[in-house]
DRENPA-146219 format. One record per residue (C-alpha): residue number from 1; residue in one letter; x negated, y, z. Coordinates in nm, 3 decimals, decimal comma. Example, Ala and Ser with C-alpha at 12.3 -4.5 7.8 and 13.67 -1.06 7.14 Angstrom:
<rs>
R  num  residuo     east    north       up
R    1        A   -1,230   -0,450    0,780
R    2        S   -1,367   -0,106    0,714
</rs>
This chain:
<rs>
R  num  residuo     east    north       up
R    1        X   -6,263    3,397    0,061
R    2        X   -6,133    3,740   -0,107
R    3        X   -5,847    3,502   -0,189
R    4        X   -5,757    3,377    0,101
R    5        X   -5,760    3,709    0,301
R    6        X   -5,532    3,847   -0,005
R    7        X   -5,257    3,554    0,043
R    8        X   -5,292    3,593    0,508
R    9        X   -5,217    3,996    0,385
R   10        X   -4,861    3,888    0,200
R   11        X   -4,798    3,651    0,423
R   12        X   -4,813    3,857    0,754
R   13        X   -4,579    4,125    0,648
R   14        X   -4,336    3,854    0,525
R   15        X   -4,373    3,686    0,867
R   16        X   -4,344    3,949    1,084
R   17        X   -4,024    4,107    0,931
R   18        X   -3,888    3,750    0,969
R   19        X   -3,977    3,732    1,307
R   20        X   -3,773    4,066    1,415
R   21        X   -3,500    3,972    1,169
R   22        X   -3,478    3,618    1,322
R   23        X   -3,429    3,805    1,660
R   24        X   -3,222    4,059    1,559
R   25        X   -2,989    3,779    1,437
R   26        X   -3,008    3,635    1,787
R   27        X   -2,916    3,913    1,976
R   28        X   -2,607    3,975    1,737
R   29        X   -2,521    3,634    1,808
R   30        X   -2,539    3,647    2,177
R   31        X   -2,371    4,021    2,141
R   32        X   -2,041    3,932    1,939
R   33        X   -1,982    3,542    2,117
R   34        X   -1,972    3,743    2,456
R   35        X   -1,712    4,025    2,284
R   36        X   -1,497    3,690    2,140
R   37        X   -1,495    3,466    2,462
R   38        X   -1,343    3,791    2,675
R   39        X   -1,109    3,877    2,348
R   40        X   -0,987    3,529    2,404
R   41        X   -0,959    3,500    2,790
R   42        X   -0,802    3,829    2,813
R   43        X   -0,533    3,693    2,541
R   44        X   -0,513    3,380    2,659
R   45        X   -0,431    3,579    3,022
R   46        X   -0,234    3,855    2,960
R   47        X   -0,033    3,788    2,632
R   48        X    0,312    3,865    2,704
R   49        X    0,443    3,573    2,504
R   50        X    0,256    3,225    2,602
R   51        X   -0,011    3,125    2,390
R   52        X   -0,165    2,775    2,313
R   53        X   -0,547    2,831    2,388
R   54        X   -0,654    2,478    2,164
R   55        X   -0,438    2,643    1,830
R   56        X   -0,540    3,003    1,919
R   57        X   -0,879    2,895    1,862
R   58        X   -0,854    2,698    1,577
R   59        X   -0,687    2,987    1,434
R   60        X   -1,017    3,199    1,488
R   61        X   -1,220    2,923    1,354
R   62        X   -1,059    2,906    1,049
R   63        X   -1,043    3,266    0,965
R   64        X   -1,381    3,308    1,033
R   65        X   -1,456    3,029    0,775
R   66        X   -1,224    3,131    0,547
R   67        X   -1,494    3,418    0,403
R   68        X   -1,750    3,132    0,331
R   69        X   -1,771    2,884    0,096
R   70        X   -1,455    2,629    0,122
R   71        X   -1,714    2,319    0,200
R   72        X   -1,821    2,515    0,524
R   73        X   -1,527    2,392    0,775
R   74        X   -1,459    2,275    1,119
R   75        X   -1,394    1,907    1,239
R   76        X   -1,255    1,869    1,595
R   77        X   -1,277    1,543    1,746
R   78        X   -0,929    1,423    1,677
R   79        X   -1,023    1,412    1,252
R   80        X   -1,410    1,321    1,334
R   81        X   -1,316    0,942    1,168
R   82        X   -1,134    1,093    0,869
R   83        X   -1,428    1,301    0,814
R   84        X   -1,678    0,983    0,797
R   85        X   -1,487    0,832    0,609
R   86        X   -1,457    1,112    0,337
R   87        X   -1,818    1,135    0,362
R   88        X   -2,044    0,905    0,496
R   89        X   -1,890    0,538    0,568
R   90        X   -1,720    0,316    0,332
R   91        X   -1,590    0,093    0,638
R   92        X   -1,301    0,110    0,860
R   93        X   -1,032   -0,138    1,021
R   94        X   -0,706   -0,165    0,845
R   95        X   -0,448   -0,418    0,663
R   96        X   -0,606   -0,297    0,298
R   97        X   -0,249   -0,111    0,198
R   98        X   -0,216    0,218    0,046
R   99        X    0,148    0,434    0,117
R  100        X    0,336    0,662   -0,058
R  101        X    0,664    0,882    0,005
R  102        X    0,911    0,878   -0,193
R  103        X    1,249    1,091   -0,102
R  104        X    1,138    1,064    0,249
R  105        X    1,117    0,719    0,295
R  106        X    0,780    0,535    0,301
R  107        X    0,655    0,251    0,031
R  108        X    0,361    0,019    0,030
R  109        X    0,215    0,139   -0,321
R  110        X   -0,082   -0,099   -0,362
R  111        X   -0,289   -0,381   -0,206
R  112        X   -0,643   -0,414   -0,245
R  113        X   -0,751   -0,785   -0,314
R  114        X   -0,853   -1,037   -0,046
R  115        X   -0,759   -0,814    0,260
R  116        X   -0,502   -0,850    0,499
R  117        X   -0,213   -0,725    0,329
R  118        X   -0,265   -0,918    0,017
R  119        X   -0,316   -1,251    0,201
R  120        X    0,006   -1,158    0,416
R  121        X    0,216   -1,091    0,104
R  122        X    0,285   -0,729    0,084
R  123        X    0,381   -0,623   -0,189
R  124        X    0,401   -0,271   -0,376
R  125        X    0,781   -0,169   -0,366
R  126        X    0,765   -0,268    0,022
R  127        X    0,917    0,007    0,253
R  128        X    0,778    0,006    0,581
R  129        X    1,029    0,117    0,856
R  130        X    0,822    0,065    1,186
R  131        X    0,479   -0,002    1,216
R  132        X    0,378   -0,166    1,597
R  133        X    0,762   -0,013    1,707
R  134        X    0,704    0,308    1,579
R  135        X    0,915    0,456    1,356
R  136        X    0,773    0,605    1,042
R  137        X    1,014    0,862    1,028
R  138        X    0,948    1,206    1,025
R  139        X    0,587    1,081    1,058
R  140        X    0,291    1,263    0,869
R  141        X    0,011    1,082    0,643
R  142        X   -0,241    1,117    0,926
R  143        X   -0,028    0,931    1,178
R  144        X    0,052    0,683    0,915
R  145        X   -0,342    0,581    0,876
R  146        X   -0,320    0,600    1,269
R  147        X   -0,077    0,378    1,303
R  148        X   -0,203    0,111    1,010
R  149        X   -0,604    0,146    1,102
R  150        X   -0,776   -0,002    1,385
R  151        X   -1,062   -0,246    1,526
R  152        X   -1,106   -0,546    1,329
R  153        X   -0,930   -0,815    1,495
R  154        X   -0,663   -0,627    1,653
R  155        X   -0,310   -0,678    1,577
R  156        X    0,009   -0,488    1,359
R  157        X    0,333   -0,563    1,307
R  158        X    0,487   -0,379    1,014
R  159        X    0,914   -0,397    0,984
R  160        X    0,953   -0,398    0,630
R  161        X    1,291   -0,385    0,415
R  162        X    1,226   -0,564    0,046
R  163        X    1,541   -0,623   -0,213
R  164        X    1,788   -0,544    0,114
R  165        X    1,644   -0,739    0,382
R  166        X    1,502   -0,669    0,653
R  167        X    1,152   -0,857    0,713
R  168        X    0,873   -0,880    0,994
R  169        X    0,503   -0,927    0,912
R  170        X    0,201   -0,998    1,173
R  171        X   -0,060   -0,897    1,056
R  172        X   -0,480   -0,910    1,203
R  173        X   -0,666   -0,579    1,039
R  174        X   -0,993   -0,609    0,902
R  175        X   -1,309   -0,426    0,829
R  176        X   -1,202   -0,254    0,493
R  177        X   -1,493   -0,195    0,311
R  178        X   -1,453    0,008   -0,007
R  179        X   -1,749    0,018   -0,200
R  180        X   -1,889    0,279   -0,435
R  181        X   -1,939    0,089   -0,718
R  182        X   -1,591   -0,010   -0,788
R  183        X   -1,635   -0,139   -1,094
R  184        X   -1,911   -0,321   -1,327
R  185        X   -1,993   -0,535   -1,568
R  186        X   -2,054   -0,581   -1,969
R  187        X   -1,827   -0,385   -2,191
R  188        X   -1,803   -0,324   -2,625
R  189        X   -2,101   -0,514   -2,790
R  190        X   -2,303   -0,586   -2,515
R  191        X   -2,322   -0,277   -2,303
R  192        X   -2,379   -0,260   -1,928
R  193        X   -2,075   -0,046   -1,787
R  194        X   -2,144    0,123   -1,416
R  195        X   -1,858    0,269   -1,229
R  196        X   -1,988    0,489   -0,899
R  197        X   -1,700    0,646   -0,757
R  198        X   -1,854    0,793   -0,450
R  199        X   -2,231    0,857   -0,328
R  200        X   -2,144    0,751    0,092
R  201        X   -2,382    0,492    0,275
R  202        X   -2,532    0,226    0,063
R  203        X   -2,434    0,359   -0,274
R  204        X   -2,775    0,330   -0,492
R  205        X   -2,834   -0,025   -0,330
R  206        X   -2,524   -0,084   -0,523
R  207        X   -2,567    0,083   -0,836
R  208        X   -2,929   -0,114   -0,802
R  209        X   -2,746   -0,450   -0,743
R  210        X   -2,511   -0,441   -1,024
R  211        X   -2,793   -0,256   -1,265
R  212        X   -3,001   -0,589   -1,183
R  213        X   -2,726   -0,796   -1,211
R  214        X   -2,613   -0,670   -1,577
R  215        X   -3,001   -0,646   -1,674
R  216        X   -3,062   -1,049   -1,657
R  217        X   -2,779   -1,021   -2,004
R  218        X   -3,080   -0,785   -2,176
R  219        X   -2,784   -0,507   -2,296
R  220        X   -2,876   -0,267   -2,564
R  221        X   -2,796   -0,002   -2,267
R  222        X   -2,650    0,125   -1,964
R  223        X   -2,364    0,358   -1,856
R  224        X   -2,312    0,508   -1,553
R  225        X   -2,003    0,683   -1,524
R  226        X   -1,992    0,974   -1,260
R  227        X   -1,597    1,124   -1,429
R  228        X   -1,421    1,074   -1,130
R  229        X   -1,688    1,104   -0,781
R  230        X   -1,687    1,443   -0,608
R  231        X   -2,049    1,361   -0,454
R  232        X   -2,144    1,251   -0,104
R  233        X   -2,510    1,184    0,035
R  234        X   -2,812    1,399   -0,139
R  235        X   -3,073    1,119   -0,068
R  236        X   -2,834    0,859   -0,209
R  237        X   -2,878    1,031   -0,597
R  238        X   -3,228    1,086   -0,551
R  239        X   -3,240    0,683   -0,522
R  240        X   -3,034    0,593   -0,810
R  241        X   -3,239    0,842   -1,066
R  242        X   -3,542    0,694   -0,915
R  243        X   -3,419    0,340   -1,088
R  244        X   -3,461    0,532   -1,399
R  245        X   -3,743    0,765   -1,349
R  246        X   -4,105    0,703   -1,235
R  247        X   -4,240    0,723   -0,910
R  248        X   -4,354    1,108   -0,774
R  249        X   -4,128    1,256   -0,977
R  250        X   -3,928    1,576   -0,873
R  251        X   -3,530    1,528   -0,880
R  252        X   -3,423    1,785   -0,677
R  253        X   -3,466    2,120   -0,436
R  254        X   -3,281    2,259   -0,237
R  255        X   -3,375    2,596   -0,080
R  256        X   -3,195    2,789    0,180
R  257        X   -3,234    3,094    0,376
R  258        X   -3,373    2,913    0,695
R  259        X   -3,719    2,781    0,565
R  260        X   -3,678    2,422    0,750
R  261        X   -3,365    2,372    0,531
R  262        X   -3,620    2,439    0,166
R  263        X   -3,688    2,103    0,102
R  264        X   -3,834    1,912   -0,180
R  265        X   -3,702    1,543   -0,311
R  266        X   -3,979    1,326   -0,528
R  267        X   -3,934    0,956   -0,663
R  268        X   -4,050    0,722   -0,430
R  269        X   -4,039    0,392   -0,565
R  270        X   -4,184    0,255   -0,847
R  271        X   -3,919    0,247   -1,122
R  272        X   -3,683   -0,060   -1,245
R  273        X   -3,576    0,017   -1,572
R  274        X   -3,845    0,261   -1,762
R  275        X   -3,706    0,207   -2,096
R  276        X   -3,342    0,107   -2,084
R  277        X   -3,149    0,352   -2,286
R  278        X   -2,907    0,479   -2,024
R  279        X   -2,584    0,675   -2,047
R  280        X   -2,417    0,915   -1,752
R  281        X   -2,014    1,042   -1,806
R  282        X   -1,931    1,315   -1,682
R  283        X   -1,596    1,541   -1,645
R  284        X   -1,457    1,800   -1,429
R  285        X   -1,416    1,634   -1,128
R  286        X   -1,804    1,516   -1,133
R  287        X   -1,951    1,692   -0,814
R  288        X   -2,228    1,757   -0,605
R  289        X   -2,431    1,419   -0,583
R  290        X   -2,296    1,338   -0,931
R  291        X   -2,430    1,659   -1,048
R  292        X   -2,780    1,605   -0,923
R  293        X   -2,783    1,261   -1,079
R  294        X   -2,662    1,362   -1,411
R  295        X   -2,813    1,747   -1,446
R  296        X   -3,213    1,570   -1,317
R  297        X   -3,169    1,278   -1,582
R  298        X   -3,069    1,571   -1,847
R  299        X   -3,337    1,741   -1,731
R  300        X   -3,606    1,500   -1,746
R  301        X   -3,448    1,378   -2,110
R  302        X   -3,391    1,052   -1,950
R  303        X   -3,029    1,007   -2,068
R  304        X   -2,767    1,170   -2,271
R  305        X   -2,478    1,321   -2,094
R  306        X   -2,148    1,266   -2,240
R  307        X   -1,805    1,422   -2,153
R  308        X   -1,719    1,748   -2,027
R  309        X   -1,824    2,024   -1,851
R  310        X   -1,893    1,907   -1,418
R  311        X   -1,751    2,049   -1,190
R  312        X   -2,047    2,310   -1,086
R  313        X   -2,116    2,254   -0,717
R  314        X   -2,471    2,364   -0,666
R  315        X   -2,457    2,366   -0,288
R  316        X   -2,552    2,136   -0,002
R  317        X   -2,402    2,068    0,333
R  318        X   -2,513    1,964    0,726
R  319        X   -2,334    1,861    0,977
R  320        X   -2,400    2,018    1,345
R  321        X   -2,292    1,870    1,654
R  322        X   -2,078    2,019    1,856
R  323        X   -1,912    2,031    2,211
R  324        X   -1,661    1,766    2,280
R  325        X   -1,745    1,595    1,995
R  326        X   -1,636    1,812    1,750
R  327        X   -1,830    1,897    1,436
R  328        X   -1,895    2,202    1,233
R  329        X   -2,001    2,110    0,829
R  330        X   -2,218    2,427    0,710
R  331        X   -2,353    2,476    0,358
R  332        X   -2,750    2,535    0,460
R  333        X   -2,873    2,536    0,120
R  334        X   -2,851    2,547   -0,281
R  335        X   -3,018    2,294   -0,497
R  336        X   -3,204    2,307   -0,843
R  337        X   -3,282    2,032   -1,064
R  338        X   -3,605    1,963   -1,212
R  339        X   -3,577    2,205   -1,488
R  340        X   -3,529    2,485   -1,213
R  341        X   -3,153    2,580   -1,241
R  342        X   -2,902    2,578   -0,991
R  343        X   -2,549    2,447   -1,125
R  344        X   -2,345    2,610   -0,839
R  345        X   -2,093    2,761   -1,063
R  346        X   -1,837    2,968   -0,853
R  347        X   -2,022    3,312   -0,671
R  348        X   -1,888    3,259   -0,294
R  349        X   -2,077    3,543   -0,147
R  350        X   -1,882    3,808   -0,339
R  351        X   -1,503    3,839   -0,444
R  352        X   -1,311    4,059   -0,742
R  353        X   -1,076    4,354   -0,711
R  354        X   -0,813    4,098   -0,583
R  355        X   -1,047    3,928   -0,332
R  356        X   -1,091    3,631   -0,518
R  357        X   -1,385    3,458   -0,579
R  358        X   -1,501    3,433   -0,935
R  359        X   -1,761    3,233   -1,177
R  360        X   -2,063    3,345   -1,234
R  361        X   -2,093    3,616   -1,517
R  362        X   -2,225    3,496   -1,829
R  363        X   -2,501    3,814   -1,821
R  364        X   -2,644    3,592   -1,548
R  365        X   -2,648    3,320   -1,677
R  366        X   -3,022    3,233   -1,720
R  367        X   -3,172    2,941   -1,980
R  368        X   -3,441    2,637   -1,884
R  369        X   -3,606    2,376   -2,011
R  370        X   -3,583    2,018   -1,955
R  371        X   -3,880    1,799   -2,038
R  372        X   -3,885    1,778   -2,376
R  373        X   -3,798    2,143   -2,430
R  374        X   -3,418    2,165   -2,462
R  375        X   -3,240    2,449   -2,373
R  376        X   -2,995    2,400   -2,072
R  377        X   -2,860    2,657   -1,851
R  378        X   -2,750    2,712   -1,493
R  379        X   -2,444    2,896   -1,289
R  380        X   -2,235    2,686   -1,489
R  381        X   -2,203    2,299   -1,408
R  382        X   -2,405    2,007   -1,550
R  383        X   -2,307    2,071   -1,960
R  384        X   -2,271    1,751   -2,175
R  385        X   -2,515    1,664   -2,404
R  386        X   -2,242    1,499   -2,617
R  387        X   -1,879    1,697   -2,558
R  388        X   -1,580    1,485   -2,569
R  389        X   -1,257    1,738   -2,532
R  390        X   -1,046    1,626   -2,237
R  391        X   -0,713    1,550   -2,326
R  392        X   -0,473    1,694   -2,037
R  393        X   -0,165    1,534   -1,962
R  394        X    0,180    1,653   -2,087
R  395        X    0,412    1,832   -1,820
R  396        X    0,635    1,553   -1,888
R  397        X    0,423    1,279   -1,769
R  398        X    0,311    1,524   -1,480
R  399        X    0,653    1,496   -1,353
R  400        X    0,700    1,139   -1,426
R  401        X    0,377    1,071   -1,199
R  402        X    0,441    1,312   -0,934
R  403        X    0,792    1,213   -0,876
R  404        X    0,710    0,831   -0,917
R  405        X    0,916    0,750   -1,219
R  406        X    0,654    0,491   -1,290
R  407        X    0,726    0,293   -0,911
R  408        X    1,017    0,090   -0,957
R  409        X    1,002    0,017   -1,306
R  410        X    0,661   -0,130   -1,205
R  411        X    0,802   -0,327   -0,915
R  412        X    1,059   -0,477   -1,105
R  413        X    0,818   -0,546   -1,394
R  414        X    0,642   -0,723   -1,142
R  415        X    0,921   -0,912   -1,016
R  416        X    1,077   -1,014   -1,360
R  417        X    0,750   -1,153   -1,486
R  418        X    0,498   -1,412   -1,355
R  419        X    0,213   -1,355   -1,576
R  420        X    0,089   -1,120   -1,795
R  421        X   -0,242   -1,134   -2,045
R  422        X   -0,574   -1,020   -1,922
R  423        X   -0,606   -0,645   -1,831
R  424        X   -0,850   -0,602   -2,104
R  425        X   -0,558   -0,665   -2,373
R  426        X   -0,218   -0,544   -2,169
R  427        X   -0,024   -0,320   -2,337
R  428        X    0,341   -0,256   -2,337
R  429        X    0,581   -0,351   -2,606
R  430        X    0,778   -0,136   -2,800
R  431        X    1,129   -0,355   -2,668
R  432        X    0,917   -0,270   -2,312
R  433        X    0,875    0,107   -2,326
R  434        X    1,271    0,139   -2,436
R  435        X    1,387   -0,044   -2,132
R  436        X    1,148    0,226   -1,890
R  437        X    1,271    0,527   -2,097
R  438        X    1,679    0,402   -2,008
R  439        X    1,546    0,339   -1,650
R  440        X    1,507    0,722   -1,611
R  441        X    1,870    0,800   -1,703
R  442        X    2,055    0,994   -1,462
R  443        X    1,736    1,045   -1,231
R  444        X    1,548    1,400   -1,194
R  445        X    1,214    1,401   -1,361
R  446        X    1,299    1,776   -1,463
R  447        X    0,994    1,962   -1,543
R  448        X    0,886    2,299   -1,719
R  449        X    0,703    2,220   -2,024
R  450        X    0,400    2,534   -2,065
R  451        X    0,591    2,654   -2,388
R  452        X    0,899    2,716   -2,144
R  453        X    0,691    2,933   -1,920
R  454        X    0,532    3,150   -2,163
R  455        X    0,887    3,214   -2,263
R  456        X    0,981    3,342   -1,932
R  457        X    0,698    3,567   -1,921
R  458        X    0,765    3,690   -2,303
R  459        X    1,091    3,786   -2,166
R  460        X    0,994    3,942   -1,827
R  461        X    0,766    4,154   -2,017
R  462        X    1,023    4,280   -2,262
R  463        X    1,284    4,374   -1,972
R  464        X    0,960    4,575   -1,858
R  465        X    0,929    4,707   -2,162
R  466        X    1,317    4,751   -2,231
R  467        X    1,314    4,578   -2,535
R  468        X    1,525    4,297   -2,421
R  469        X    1,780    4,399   -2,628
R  470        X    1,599    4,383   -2,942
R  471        X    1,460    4,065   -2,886
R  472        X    1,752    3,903   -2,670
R  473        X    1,849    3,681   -2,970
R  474        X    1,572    3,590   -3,063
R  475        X    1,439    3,439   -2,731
R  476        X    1,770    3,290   -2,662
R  477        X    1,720    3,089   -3,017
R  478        X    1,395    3,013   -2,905
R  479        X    1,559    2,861   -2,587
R  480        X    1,784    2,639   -2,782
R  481        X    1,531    2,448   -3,000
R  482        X    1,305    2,426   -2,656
R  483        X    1,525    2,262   -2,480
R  484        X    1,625    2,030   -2,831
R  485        X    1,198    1,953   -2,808
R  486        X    1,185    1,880   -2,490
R  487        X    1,470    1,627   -2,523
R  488        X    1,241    1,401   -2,734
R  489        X    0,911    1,429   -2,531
R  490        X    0,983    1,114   -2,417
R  491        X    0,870    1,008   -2,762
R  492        X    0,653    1,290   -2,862
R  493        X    0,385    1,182   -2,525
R  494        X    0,506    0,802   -2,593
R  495        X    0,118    0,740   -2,584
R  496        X    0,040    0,931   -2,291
R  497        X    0,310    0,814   -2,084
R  498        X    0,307    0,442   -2,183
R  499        X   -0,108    0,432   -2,096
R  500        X   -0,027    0,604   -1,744
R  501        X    0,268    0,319   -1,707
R  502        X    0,085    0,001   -1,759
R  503        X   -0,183    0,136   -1,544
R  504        X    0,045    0,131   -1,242
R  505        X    0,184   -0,234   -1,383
R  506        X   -0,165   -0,356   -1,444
R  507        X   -0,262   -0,285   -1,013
R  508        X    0,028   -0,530   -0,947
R  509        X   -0,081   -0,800   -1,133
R  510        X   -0,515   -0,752   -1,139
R  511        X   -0,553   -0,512   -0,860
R  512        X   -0,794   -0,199   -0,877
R  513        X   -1,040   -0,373   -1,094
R  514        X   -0,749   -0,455   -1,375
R  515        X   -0,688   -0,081   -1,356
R  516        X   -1,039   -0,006   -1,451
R  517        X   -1,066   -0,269   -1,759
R  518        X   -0,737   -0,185   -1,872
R  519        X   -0,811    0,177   -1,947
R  520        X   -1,094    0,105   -2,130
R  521        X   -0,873    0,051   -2,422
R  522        X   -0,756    0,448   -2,429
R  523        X   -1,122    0,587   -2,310
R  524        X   -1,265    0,798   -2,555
R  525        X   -1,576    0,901   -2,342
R  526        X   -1,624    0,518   -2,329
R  527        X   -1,614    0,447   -2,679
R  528        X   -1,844    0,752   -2,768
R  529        X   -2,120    0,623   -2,525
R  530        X   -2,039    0,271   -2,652
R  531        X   -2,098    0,377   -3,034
R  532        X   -2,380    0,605   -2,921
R  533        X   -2,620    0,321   -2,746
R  534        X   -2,559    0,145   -3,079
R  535        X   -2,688    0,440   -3,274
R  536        X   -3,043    0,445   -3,149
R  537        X   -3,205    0,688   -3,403
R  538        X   -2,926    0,951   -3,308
R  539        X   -2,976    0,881   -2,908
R  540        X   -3,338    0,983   -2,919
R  541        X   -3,248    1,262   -3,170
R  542        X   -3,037    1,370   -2,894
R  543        X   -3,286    1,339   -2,609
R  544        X   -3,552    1,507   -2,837
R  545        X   -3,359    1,798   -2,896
R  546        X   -3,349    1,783   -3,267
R  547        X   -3,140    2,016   -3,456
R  548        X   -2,819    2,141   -3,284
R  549        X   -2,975    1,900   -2,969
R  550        X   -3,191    2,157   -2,880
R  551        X   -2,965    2,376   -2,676
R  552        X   -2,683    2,244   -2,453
R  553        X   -2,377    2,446   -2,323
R  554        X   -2,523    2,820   -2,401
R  555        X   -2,300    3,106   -2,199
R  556        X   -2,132    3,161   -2,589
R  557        X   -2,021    2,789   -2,680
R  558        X   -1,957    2,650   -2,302
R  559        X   -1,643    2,843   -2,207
R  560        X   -1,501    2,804   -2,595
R  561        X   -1,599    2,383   -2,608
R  562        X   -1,686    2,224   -2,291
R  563        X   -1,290    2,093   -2,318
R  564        X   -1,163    2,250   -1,962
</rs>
């Protein structure tokens, strides 16, 4: 009893002071929206210049986000079917086509298999002039989708000009689906390979199907690669570590300030594969969702984490209803994994001398313990058990991407050959990679390699300094055998450039899935996992924190080695 009156005395207080504070809040509320709705009448009246009242307040809107957190934002009705489809449906109508610009004009730049486009013969290297009798000129990407998507069944026309003529195609869209598991199946000696791009609607049925699916082979494990999904639906992770992990078993919290948003998410079904030695990649672009998969499994010492560093978004978002069916996206909450940390990794809610927002200082960084008793850390991303350094691309091959050198080389490799070998095999010849580098003669793929740079600043500083004079020379030297480099990177990043090539080639022969098995042959995260489920005694060394296992990505290795 002496108990219980002790805990009703805490609790009061605490209650009471929310109370007022709750209705303090409210009357600040109602205070400051009547202050802003006669701001904006009386501008919206009296401005001497006119004003647009539907951009003046978007303007507001988005500078009153703009000190949050950049996943709090505003979605007015006219971007409400963008937004589901960023982050909640994989289904929508269209011809199954993706676009790009290149020097203003605009280019089919790849198909997906079995849809519209594909069975209508469009073809990458396509450039699409009108699309139902509008002209694409001038147009932005958003009216592009507009014009392309609509109900299944309905109709498009697309005026296309391929090799100089001028060609019409009729076209019926579809319902597009574009699942989350883009890619699986058995990889290396017998090893089930998992490929979850997103976490939208549906997501850990699929992981579940194709997990079943590759478990009737009996493979020595499985790997679930997260490297390249930026997150989606909470519940949806909590699912697919529950194929993993037994039933009633915490994966996540998330706590906010509003107590209804502090919520609690256990295991609910019983478990499908107990004992399967299982394998997550990571990398810096894994997010959110991916995060809460990979840092609970870590956590729980259920599977060995192998890449780099994630991306470190610890925070969770709900979407609110608003008038004229408009939306507003608001980050109600953090969450922790099982261990207890939070992996947010950026501190929104305060900014530097330069009002920029910063990471998290190592002095608060604060250590946990998964399961087993490894060391693991928050405020700075889900750390790989296993570190693989990422290799970054060269600014050569930067430029060659972003001003789509790779395009019509790949078209016309397309065109001047019928069939290739599988994707698993494809690589470019020697005689091949020649013929591409002479393609780029006389066209701009300039670029400003990072050595080039640092020389600019070397020489800003000494003009601050006034020691350009001494060192004038010197830098000018320095100049000449840059620019004598650079004229060989074509040879230096051969590797680089030639792997980033036949991946665009690859997509016009196999589609997205020959994309995926061809890279396997360059993936170094891949082969590490690959060699790793074959290395048993080292796995559960690993996962029983043995030796240099026992702490992972400490605030004085992570910023030195998690290969960012």
């Amino acid at each position: 009893m002496k108990a219980f009156k002790i805990v009703f005395l805490v609790l009061v207080p605490a209650f009471v002071t929310l109370t007022w504070s709750f209705k303090d809040d409210l009357f600040l509320v109602s205070k400051n929206l009547d202050i802003f709705a006669a701001l904006y009448k009386e501008i919206n009246i009296n401005y001497v210049d006119e004003s647009n009242p539907t951009t003046l307040m978007r303007t507001g809107i988005d500078a009153m986000l703009d000190g949050l957190d950049p996943y709090t934002e505003y979605i007015p009705e006219s971007e409400i079917e963008d937004y589901k489809l960023k982050y909640v449906s994989t289904q929508f109508g269209g011809i199954g086509a993706s676009t790009v610009f290149i020097e203003g004009k605009l280019f089919v730049n790849e198909v997906t298999e079995g849809y519209p486009a594909n069975k209508e013969d469009i073809r990458p290297g396509d450039q699409l002039v009108k699309i139902n009798g509008v002209d694409v000129k001038g147009k932005e990407r958003s009216q592009i989708s507009a014009l392309l998507r609509g109900p299944g069944g309905s109709s498009v026309a697309l005026l296309i000009i391929r090799d100089g003529s001028v060609i019409t195609k009729n076209l019926v869209r579809a319902e597009i689906k574009m699942p989350n598991v883009t890619y699986s199946g058995v990889v290396g000696d017998h090893i089930a390979y998992i490929r979850l791009d997103k976490f939208l609607e549906n997501a850990a049925q699929e992981v579940k199907d194709a997990a079943v699916t590759l478990n009737k082979q009996q493979p020595k494990g499985i790997i679930l690669d997260l490297r390249y999904n930026g997150g989606g639906i909470l519940q949806e992770a909590v699912k697919i570590v529950n194929l993993f992990v037994n039933k009633d078993v915490l994966v996540v919290t998330q706590k906010g300030r509003n107590p209804e948003k502090t919520i609690t998410y256990n295991t609910r079904e019983q478990v499908l594969f107990p004992q399967v030695p299982l394998i997550v990649l990571i990398g810096g672009s894994s997010a959110s969702a991916s995060e809460i998969v990979a840092g609970s499994l870590q956590d729980l010492d259920r599977a060995v984490i192998i890449g780099q560093r994630s991306y470190g978004k610890g925070l969770v978002q709900q979407a609110f209803n608003l008038p004229y069916n408009s939306l507003v996206k608001v980050t109600v909450a953090k969450y922790f994994t099982p261990s207890g940390r939070c992996i947010q990794a950026i501190d929104y809610a305060h900014k530097n001398a330069n009002g920029l927002r910063e990471r998290f200082a190592d002095s608060l960084v604060k250590r946990f313990s998964t399961k087993m008793g490894r060391n693991v850390y928050d405020g700075n991303g889900v750390y790989p058990d296993v570190v693989v350094k990422n290799q970054k691309l060269s600014p050569i091959t930067v430029s060659l991407l972003n001003k789509s050198m790779f395009f019509d080389f790949a078209n016309d490799y397309k065109k001047k050959t019928k069939t290739i070998v599988d994707a698993a095999a494809f690589q470019l010849t020697e005689a091949e990679y020649a013929l591409f580098v002479n393609s780029l003669a006389g066209k701009d793929y300039s670029y400003t390699s990072t050595t080039e740079r640092l020389l600019a600043d070397l020489r800003t500083e000494a003009e601050k300094e006034n020691k350009l004079p001494a060192v004038k020379a010197d830098l000018e030297d320095l100049k000449d055998k840059m620019l004598g480099a650079k004229k060989t990177d074509l040879i230096t990043h051969k590797t680089e450039i030639k792997a980033a090539l036949e991946t665009q080639i690859i997509s016009r022969f196999y589609f997205e899935k020959g994309k995926v098995i061809q890279a396997f042959q360059y993936d170094k995260e891949l082969a590490a996992a690959t060699a790793l489920l074959n290395n048993q005694a080292k796995m559960l060394s690993i996962l029983k924190g043995e030796g240099a296992y026992k702490t992972i990505g400490s605030p004085a290795k992570t910023l030195a080695s998690a290969g960012k």
